[in-house]
N, C-alpha and C positions, 0 to 999 in steps of 0.2 A: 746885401746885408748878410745874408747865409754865409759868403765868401768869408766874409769879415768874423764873424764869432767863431766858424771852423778855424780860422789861422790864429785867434786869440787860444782855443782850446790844443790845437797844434805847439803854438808856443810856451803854455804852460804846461804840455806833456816834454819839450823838450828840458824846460827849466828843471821839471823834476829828475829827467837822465843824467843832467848835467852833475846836480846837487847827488843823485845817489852815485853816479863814478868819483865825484870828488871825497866822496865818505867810503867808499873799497881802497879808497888809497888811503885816507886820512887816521880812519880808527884802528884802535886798538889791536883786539883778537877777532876772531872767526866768528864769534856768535855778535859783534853789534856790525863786523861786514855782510853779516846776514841779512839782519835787518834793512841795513842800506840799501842792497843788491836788492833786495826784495818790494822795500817802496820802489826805487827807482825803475823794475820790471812793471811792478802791479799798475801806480798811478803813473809812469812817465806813458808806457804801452797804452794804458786804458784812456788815455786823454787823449793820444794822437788818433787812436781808433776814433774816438766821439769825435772828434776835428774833420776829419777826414768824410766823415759819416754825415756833417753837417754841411761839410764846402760841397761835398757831392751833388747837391741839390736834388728836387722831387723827382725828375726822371729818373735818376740814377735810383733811388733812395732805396727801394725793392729788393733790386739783387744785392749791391754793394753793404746795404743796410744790415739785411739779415748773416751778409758774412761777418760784417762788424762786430753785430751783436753776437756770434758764436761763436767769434775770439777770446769778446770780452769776460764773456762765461768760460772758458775753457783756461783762460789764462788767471781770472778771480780761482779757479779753483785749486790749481794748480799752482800757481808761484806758493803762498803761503804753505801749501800743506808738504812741495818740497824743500822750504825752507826752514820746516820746523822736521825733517827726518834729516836731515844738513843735520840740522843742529845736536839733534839725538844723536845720531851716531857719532858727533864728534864728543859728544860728552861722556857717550859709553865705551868713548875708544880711550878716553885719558887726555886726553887735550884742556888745558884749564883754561880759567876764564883769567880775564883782568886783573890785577892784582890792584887791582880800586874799586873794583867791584863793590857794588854795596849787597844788593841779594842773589842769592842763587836758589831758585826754582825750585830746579831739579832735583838739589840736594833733598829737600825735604822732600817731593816726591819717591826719589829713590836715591834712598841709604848708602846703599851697599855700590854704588856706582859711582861715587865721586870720584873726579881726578885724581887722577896718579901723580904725589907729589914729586919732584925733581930731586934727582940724589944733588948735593948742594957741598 
């Protein structure tokens, strides 16, 4: 049974790699392939971890377990918080957003740092 819900959780951490590479290809600009790249890291990684952690069974559960879970933390902490200085510096570098974009953030955070429009 253990076998069984680790490869169910396996396979939905694949599903999600699959859906966040097809969104690195598919969108727009840099900040929603951010987003993408960064589910697709966060939950595709964080699901195969708990699958793997699960089909391991109770012998294993000890060692393999506690390295699981110090991925899992290390990698929650990480993906998102590099994927919003990604995102910063491409916005303090001049890089603009979507031109369908509906809101921008940033702008209202910070004025003085909007994109640099394209001589045209």
């Amino acid at each position: 049974m253990n076998n069984l819900v680790g490869m169910v959780f396996v396979a939905i951490g694949l599903a999600f790699s699959v859906l966040g590479c097809i969104g690195m290809i598919r969108l727009p600009d840099i900040y929603n392939r951010l987003q993408a790249s960064t589910k697709c890291v966060t939950m595709g990684t964080c699901m195969v971890l708990i699958g793997v952690m699960i089909a391991s069974g109770f012998p294993h559960a000890a060692k393999l377990g506690a390295r699981c879970i110090i991925c899992l933390v290390f990698i929650l902490i990480t993906a998102p918080t590099a994927a919003h200085a990604l995102a910063h510096g491409a916005y303090s570098y001049g890089v603009r957003l979507w031109e369908k974009s509906v809101v921008n953030r940033y702008e209202e955070d910070f004025p003085a740092q909007t994109p640099k429009q394209e001589a045209e």
